[in-house]
Jmol script that loads the backbone (N, CA, C; Angstrom):
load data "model"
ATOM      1  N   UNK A   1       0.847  -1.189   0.000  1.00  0.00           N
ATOM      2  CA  UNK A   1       0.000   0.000   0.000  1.00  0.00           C
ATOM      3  C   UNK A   1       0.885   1.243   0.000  1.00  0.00           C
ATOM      4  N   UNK A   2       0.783   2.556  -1.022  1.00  0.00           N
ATOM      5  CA  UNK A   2       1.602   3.508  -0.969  1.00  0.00           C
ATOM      6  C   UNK A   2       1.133   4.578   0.167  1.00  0.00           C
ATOM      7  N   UNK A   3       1.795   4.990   0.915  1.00  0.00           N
ATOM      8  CA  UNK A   3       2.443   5.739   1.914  1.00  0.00           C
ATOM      9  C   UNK A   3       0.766   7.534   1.935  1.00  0.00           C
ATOM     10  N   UNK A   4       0.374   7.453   2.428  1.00  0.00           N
ATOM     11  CA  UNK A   4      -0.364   8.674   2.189  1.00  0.00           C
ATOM     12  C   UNK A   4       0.274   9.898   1.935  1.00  0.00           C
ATOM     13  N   UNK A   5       0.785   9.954   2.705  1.00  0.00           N
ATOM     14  CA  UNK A   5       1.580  11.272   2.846  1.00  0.00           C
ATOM     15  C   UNK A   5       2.356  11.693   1.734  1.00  0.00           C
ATOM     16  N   UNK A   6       2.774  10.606   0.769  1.00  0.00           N
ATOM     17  CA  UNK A   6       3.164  10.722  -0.405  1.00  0.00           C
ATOM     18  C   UNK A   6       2.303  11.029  -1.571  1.00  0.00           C
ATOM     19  N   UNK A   7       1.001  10.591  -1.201  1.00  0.00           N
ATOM     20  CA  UNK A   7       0.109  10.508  -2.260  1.00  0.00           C
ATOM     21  C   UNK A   7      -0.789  11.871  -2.142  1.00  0.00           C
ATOM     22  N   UNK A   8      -0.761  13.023  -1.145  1.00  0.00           N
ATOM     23  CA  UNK A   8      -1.552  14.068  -0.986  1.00  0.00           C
ATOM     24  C   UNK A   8      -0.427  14.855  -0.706  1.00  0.00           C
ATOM     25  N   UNK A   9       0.093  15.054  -1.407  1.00  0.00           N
ATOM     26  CA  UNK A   9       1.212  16.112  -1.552  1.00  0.00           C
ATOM     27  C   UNK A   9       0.795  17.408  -0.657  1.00  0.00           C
ATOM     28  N   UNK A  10      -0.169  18.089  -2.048  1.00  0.00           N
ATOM     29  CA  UNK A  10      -0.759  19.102  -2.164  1.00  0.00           C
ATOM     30  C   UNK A  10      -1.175  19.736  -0.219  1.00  0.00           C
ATOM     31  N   UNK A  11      -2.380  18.259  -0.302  1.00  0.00           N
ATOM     32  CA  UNK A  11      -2.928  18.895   1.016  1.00  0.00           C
ATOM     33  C   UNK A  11      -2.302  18.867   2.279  1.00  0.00           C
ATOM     34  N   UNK A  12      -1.159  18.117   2.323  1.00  0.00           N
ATOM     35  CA  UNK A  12      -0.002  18.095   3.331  1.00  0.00           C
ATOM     36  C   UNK A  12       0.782  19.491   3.435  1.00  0.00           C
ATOM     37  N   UNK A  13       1.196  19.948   2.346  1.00  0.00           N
ATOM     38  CA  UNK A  13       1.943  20.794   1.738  1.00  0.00           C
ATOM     39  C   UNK A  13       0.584  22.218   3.109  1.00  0.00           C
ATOM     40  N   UNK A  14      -0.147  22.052   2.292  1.00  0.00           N
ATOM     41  CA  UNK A  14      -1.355  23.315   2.259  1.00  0.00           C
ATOM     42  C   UNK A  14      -1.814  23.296   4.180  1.00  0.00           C
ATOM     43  N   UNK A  15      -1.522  22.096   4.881  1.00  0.00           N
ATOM     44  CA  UNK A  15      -1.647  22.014   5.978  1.00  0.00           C
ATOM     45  C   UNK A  15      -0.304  22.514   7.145  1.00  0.00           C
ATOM     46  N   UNK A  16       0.968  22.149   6.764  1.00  0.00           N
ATOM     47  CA  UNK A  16       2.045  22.264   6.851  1.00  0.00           C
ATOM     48  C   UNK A  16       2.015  23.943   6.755  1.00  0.00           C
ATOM     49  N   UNK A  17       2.019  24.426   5.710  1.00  0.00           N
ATOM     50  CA  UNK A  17       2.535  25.940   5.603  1.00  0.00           C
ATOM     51  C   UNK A  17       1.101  27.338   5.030  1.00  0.00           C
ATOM     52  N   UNK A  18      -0.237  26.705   5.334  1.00  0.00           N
ATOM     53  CA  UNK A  18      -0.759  27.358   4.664  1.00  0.00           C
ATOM     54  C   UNK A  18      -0.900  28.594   5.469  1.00  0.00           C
ATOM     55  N   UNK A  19      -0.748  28.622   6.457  1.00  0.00           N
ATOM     56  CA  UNK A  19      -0.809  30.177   6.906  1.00  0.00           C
ATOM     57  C   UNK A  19       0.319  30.820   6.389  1.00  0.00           C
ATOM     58  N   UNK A  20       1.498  30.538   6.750  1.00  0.00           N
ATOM     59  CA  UNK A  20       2.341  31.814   5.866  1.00  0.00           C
ATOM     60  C   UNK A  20       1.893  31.985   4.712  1.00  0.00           C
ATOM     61  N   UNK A  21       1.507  31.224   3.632  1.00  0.00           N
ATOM     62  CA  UNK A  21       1.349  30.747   2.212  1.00  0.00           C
ATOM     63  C   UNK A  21      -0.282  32.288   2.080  1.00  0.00           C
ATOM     64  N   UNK A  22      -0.711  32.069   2.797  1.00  0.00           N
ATOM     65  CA  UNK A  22      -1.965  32.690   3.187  1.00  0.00           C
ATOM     66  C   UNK A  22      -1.563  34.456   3.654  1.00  0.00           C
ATOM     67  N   UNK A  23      -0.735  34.305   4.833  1.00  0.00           N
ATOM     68  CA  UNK A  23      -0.254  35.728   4.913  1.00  0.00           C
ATOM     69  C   UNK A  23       0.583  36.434   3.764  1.00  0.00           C
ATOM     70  N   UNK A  24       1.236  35.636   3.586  1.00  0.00           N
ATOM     71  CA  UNK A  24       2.271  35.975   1.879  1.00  0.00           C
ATOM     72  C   UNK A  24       1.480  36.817   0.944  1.00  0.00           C
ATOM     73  N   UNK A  25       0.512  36.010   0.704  1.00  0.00           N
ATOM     74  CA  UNK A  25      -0.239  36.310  -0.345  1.00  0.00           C
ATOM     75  C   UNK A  25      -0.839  37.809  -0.020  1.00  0.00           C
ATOM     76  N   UNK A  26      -1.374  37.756   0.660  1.00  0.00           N
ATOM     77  CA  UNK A  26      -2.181  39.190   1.733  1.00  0.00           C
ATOM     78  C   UNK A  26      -1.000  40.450   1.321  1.00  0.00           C
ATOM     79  N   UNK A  27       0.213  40.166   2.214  1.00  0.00           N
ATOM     80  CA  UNK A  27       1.016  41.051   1.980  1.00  0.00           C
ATOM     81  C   UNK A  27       1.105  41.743   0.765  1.00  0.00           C
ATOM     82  N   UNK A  28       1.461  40.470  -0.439  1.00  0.00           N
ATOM     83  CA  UNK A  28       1.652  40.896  -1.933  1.00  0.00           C
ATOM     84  C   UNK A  28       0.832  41.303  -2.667  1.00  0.00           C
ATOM     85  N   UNK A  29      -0.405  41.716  -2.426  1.00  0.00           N
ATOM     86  CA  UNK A  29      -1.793  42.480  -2.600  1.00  0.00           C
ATOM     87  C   UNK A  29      -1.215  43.317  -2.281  1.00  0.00           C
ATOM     88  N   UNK A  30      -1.280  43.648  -0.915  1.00  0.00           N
ATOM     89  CA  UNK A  30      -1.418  45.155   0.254  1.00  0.00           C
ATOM     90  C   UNK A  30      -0.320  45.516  -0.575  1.00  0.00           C
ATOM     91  N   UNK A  31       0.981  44.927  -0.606  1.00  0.00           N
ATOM     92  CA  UNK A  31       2.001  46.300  -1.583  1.00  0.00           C
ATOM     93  C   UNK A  31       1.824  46.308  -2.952  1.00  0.00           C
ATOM     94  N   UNK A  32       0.519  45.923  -3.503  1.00  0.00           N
ATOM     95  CA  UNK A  32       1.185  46.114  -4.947  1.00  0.00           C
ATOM     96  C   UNK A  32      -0.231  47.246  -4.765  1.00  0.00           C
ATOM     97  N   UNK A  33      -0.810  48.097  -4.752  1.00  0.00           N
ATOM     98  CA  UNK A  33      -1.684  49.216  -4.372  1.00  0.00           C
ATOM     99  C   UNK A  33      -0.536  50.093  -4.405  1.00  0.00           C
ATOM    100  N   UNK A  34       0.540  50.262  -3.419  1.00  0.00           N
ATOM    101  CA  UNK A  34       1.507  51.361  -3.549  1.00  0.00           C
ATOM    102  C   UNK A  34       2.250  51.410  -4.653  1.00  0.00           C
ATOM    103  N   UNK A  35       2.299  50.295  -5.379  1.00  0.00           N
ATOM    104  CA  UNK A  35       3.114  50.307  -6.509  1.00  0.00           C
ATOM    105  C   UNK A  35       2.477  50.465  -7.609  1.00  0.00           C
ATOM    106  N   UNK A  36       1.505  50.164  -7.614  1.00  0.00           N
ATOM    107  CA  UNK A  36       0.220  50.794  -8.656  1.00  0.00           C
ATOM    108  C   UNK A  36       0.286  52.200  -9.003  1.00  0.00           C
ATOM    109  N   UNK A  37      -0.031  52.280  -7.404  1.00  0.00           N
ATOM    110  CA  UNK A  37      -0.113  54.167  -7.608  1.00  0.00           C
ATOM    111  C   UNK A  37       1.001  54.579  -7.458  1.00  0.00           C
ATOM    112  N   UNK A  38       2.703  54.515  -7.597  1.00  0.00           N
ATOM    113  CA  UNK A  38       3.614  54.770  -7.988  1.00  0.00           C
ATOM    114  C   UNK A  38       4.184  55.333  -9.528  1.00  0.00           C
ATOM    115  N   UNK A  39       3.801  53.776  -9.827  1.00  0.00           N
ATOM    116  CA  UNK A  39       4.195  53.445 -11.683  1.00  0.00           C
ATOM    117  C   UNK A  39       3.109  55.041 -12.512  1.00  0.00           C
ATOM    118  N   UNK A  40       1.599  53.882 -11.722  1.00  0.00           N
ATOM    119  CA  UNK A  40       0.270  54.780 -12.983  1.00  0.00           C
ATOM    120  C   UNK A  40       0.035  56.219 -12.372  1.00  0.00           C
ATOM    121  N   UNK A  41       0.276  56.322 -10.708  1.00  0.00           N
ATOM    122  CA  UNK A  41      -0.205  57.698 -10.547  1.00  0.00           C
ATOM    123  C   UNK A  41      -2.203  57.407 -10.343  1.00  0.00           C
ATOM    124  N   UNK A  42      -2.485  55.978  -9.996  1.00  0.00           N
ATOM    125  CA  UNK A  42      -3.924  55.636  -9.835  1.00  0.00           C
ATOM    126  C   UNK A  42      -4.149  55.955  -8.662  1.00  0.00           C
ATOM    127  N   UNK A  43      -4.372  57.089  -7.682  1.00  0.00           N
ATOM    128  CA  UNK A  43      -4.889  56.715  -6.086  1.00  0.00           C
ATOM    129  C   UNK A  43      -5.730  55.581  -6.208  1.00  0.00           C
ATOM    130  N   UNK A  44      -6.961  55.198  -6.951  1.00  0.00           N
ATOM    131  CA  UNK A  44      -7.723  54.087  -5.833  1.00  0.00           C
ATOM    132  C   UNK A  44      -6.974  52.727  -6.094  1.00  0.00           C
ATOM    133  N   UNK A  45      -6.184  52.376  -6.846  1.00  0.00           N
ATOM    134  CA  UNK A  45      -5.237  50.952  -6.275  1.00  0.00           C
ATOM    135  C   UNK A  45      -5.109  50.923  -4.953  1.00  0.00           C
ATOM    136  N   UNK A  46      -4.755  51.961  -4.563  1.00  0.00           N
ATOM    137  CA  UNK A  46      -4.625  51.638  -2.781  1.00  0.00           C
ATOM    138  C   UNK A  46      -5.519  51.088  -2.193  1.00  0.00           C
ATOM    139  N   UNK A  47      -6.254  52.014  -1.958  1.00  0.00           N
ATOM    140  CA  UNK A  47      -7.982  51.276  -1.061  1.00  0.00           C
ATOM    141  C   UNK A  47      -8.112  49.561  -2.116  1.00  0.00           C
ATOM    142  N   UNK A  48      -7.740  50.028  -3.060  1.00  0.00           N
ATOM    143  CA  UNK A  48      -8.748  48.424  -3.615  1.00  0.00           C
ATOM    144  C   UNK A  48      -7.775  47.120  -3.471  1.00  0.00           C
ATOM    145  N   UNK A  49      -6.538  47.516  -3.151  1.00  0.00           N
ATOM    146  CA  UNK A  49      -5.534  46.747  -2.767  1.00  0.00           C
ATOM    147  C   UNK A  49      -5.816  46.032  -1.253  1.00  0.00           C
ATOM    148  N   UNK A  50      -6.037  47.319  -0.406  1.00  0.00           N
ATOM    149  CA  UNK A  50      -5.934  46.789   0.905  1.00  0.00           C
ATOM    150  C   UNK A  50      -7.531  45.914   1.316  1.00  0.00           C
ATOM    151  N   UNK A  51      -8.823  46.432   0.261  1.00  0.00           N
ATOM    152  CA  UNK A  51      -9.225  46.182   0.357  1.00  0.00           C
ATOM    153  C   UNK A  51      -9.309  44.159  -0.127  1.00  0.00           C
ATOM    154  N   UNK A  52      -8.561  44.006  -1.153  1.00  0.00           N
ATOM    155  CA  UNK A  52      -8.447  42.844  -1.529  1.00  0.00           C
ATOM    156  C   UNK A  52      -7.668  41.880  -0.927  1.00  0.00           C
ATOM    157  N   UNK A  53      -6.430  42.254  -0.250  1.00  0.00           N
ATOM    158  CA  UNK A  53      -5.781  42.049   0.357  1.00  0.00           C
ATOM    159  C   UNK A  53      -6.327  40.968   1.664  1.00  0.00           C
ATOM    160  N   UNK A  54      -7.444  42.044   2.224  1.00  0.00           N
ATOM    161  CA  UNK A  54      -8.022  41.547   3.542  1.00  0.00           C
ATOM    162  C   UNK A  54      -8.822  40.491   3.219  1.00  0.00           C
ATOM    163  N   UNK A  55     -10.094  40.567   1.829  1.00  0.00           N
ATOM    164  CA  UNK A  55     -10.740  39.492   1.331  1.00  0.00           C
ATOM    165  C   UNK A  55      -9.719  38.099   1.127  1.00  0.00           C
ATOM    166  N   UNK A  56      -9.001  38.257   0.600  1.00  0.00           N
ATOM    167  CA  UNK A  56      -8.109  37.429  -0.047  1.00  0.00           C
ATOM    168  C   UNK A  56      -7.683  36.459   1.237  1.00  0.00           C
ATOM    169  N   UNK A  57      -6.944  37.327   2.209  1.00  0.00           N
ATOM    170  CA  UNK A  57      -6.606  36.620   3.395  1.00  0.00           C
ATOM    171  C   UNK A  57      -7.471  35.632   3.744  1.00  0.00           C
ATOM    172  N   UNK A  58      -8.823  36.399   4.457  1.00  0.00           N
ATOM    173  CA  UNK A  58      -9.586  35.893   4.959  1.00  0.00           C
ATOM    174  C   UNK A  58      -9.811  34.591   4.172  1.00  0.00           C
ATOM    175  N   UNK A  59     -10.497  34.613   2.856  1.00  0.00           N
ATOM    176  CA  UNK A  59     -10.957  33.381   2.706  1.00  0.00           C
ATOM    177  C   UNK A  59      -9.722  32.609   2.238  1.00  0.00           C
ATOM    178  N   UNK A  60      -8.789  32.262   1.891  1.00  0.00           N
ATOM    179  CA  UNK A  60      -7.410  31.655   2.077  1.00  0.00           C
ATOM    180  C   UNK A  60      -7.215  30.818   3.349  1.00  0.00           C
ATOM    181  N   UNK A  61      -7.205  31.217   4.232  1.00  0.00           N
ATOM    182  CA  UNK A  61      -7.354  31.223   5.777  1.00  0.00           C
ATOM    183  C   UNK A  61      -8.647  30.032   6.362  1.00  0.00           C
ATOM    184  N   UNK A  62      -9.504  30.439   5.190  1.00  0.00           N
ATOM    185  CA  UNK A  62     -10.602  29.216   5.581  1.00  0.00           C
ATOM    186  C   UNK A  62     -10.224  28.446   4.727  1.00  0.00           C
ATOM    187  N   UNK A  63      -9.772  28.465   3.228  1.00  0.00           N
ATOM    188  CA  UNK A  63      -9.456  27.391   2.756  1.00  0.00           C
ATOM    189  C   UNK A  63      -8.992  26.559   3.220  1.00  0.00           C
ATOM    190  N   UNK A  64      -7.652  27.018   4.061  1.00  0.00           N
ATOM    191  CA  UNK A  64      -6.352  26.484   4.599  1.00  0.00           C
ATOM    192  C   UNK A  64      -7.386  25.872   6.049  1.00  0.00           C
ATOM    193  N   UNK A  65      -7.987  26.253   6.617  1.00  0.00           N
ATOM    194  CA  UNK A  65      -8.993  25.374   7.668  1.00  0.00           C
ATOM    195  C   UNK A  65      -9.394  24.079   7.065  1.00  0.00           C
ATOM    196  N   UNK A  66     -10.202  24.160   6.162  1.00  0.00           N
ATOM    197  CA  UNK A  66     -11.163  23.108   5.619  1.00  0.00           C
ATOM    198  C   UNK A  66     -10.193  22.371   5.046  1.00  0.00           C
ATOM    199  N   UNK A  67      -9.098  22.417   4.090  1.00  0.00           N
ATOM    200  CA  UNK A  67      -8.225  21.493   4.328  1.00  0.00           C
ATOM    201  C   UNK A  67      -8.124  20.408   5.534  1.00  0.00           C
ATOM    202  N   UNK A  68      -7.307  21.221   6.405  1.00  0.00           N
ATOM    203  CA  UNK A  68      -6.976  20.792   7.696  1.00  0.00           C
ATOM    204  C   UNK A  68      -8.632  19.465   8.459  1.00  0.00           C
ATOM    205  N   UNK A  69      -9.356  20.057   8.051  1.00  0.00           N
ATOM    206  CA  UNK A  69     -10.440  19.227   8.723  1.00  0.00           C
ATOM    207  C   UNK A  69     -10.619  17.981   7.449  1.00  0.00           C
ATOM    208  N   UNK A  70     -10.630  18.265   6.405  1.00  0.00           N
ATOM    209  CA  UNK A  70     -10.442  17.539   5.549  1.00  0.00           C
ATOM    210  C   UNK A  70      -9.434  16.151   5.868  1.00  0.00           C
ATOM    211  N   UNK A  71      -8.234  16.767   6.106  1.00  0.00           N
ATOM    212  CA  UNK A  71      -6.903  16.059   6.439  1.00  0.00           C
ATOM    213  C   UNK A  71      -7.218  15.394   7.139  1.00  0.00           C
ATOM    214  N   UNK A  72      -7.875  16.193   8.762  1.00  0.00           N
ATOM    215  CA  UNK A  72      -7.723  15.380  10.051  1.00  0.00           C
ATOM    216  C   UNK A  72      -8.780  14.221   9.809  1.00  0.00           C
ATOM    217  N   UNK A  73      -9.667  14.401   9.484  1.00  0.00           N
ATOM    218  CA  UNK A  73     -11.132  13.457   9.469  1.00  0.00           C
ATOM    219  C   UNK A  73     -11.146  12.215   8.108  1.00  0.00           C
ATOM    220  N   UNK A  74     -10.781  12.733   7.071  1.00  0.00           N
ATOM    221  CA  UNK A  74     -10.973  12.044   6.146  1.00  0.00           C
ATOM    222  C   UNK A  74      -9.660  11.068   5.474  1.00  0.00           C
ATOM    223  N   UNK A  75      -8.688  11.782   5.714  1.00  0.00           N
ATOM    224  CA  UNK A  75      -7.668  10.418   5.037  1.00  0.00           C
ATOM    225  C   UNK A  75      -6.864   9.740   6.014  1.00  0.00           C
ATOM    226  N   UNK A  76      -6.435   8.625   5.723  1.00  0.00           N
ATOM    227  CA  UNK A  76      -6.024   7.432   6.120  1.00  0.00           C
ATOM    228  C   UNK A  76      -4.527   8.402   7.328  1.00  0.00           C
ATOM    229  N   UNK A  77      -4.372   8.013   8.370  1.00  0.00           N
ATOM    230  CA  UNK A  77      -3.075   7.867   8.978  1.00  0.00           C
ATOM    231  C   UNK A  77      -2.132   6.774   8.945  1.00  0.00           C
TER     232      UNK A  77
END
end "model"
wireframe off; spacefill off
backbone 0.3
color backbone group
């Protein structure tokens, strides 16, 4: 029988590191608004940055949950 942990890469991977993976992402939203309005000179990149930023997190964050319950409940140890 092959090894689980080998065979769910992904959701190991996504359980293991998904919060940084999750904050990362957040961050690289939130600065690209300043760099928006750097390059183009757009003020609302900002607001719509930080605003996406926070969406983004958030549901990332539950992804990275439901994984985890996924993980714990449903596949083989």
């Amino acid at each position: 029988m092959e090894d689980p942990n080998h065979t769910y890469r992904t959701l190991h991977f996504l359980v293991k590191h998904g919060n940084l993976l999750a904050a990362a992402i957040g961050i690289g939203v939130l600065l690209l608004g300043p760099v928006i309005w750097l390059v183009n000179g757009s003020s609302w990149a900002v607001p719509i940055c930080i605003a996406a930023s926070a969406f983004l997190y958030v549901i990332l964050r539950s992804y990275v949950e439901l994984v985890r319950v996924i993980v714990d409940m449903l596949l083989p140890k």
